[in-house]
Phi, psi and omega in degrees: 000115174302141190281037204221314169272222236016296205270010180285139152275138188262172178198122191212143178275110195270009184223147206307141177313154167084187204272143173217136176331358224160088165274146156244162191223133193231136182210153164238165149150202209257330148274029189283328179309291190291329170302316171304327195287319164341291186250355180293089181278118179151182190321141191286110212273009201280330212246002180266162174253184197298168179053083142209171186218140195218137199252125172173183189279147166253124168164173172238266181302299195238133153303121188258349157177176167259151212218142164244129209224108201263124193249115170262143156276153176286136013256007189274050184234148167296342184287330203071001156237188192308129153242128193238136156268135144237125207267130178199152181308135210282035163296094167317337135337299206280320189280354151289324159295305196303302207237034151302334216253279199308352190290307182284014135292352192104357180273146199215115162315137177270184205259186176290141167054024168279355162278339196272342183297301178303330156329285159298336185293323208253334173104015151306344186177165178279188184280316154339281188304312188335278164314327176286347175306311185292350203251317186276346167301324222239020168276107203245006144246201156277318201298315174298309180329283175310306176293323198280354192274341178279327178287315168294332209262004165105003166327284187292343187277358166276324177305316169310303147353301193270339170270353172286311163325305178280318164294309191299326214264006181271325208255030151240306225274308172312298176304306194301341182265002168243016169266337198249039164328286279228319174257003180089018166308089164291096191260332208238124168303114175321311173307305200309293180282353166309309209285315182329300187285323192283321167313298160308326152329295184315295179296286193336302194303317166274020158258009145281319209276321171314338211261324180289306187297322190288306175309345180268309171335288187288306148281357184121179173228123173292070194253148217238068174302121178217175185123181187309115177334131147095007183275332185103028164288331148327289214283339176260355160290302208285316176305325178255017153241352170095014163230159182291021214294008179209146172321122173246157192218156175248348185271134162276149154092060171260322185248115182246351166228172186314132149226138182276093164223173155258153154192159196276131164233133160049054188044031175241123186263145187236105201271125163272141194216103171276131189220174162318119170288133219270123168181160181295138170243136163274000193265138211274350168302307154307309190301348171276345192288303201295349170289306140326306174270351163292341220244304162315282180349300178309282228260349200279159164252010162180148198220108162273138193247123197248141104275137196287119181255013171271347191218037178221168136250197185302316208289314181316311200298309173298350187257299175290355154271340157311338179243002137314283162005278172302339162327299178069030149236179210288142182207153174237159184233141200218108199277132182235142186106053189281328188304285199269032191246194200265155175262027164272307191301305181313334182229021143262000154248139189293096188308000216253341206256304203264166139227129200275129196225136175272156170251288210317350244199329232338070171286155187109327228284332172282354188271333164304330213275305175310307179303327182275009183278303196317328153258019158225151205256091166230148198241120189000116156274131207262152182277140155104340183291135181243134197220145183278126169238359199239124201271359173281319173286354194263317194285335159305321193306299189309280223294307172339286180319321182303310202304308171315337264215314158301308205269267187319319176312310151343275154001276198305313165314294175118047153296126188306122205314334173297293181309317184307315190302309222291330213279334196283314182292325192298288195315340190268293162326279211300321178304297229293350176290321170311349199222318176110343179278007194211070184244170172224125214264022156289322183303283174311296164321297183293328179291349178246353187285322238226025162239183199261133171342144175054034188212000000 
């Protein structure tokens, strides 16, 4: 961002589009004050201090509503610059007008996430809490809620912190023996920085490791309905959000694309994907959904595979779990139709193995829900706990770890102090991209492009 768009006041609606009891309109820059006073009828706002909310009109010839209008001064604002909220009735008519009048005042719409981007810009928080502002929006359980509120409040970026403090002072022991080359100078014990790196080492692996559970937090568990038409994968998607939310039919191959919702069980949000049935088709629409739900298969971190126990045998059963199998991801096998299905088939399969269910009836239905907690194990997050939830922080971490991994090998080798320094600066990049102490404004665009107007 050029310090020239920097120093523009910006403007936005911060609170969701359409009619509401209530909109805020959000503006920064070095001038949101005297621009607000511009159209603002009611107390001279320049002269009031900072954190007060002061009631009066917006408009220039007519008034377009009353307003209550909240005055941050620079440097105590989230931006650190003059800042104005104004609260005014949620018409979209009206928050459309309001922020007509400031455009043609010189305010320029901000762009996505340009207030929390100026934030960072200004040394209000690092890049780290930054991206945790958007996490906390876009949080849909407690647990994401909670890892992204440790993050904004600077957990993880002090373990970051503190491990770059302990690499510079290894990586200056280092530069000093290679100003004093020349004499056969040792400042730093080789053992010594061995135990160092391997310490640092150590923590990084568990904040990779961490990244699996964070990444489930945060996004979700990716399950997969799949089986044969007519198994009742629609209908058992509509049970388990409670709604009708996918066609059910007697007709097979009625669901020919993916359909998609979340919903939490036991504070793990879970994307359920009602998919095509799988079987050869000549119909060339259908054969992409099934195409479609073999590629969703692949890619799932679980799948439940429903069979009709009104319309299968053992042999069906065994054959198409063999082709599970190969797959090698995780699956429940979900006998559906238990009202109509023979009791030869019920006591030749191992109930211990299936879980047997009505979708249509939804008998069962908590004992499924239980069985599909059971395979993933996550644990409570805690205020203060730090967890990787962000796949930018997790392949920095990786590269970080690469570097060390070079930097030890070094060690062990007896490799010249020189080489030791460039693998000690790479890992020291990878920490500082992460914090934001190492940017780029490629870097910045994609991390801020993807958060929402007016935040």
């Amino acid at each position: 961002m050029s310090a020239h768009f920097q120093e523009d006041t910006i403007i936005a609606l911060a609170t969701p589009h359409g009619v509401s009891g209530l909109a805020v309109i959000r503006l920064s820059g070095k001038h949101a004050i005297s621009i607000t006073q511009q159209v603002f009828k009611g107390k001279k706002l320049e002269d009031q201090p900072s954190h007060t909310i002061h009631l009066g009109t917006l408009g220039i010839e007519k008034p377009i509503d009353e307003v209550m209008v909240s005055l941050f001064k620079e440097p105590n604002s989230f931006t650190k610059e003059n800042s104005i909220e104004i609260s005014c009735h949620g018409s979209p008519i009206v928050v459309r007008e309001i922020i007509k009048l400031f455009l043609r005042c010189g305010v320029r719409l901000a762009e996505p996430g340009e207030f929390t981007k100026r934030a960072f810009l200004n040394g209000r928080f690092d890049l780290a809490q930054a991206e945790a502002v958007a996490d906390l929006i876009h949080a849909e359980n407690d647990n994401a809620r909670q890892a992204a509120l440790n993050q904004m409040r600077g957990g993880f970026s002090k373990e970051i912190k503190h491990l770059r403090e302990e690499l510079i002072h290894f990586a200056s022991l280092i530069e000093l023996e290679l100003d004093f080359g020349e004499e056969d100078v040792e400042f730093a014990g080789r053992k010594d920085l061995i135990a160092l790196v391997e310490k640092i080492q150590a923590y990084i692996a568990r904040l990779i490791t961490s990244f699996d559970q964070g990444n489930v937090i945060k996004n979700g568990i990716p399950t997969v309905i799949a089986g044969k038409p007519n198994a009742g994968k629609s209908t058992l998607l509509n049970a388990l959000l409670n709604e009708e939310k996918a066609i059910v039919s007697e007709i097979p191959g009625t669901t020919r694309d993916v359909i998609e919702d979340e919903i939490t069980l036991g504070g793990v949000t879970f994307r359920f994907m009602d998919t095509a049935g799988l079987r050869d088709t000549q119909d060339a629409i259908e054969a992409i959904g099934v195409s479609r739900t073999r590629d969703r298969m692949k890619n799932a971190s679980l799948i439940l595979y429903m069979f009709d126990l009104s319309d299968t045998s053992l042999e069906e059963i065994k054959r198409e779990e063999a082709e599970l199998k190969a797959l090698a991801i995780p699956f429940i096998k979900v006998g559906n139709k238990l009202d109509k299905a023979p009791k030869e088939l019920i006591n030749s399969i191992d109930n211990q193995d299936f879980i047997l269910i009505s979708a249509a009836t939804k008998v069962n239905m908590e004992s499924l829900k239980d069985k599909i907690l059971s395979r993933f194990t996550i644990h409570e997050v805690k205020q203060g706990d730090v967890l990787v939830t962000n796949l930018r922080h997790y392949q920095k971490l990786t590269e970080t770890q690469q570097a060390l991994d070079r930097v030890l090998n070094g060690l062990h080798s007896g490799i010249t102090g020189d080489f030791l320094a460039m693998d000690i600066r790479q890992s020291l990049f990878h920490l500082g991209e992460i914090t934001g102490e190492i940017t780029s404004d490629d870097l910045l665009s994609n991390i801020f492009a993807n958060f929402c107007i007016g935040k």
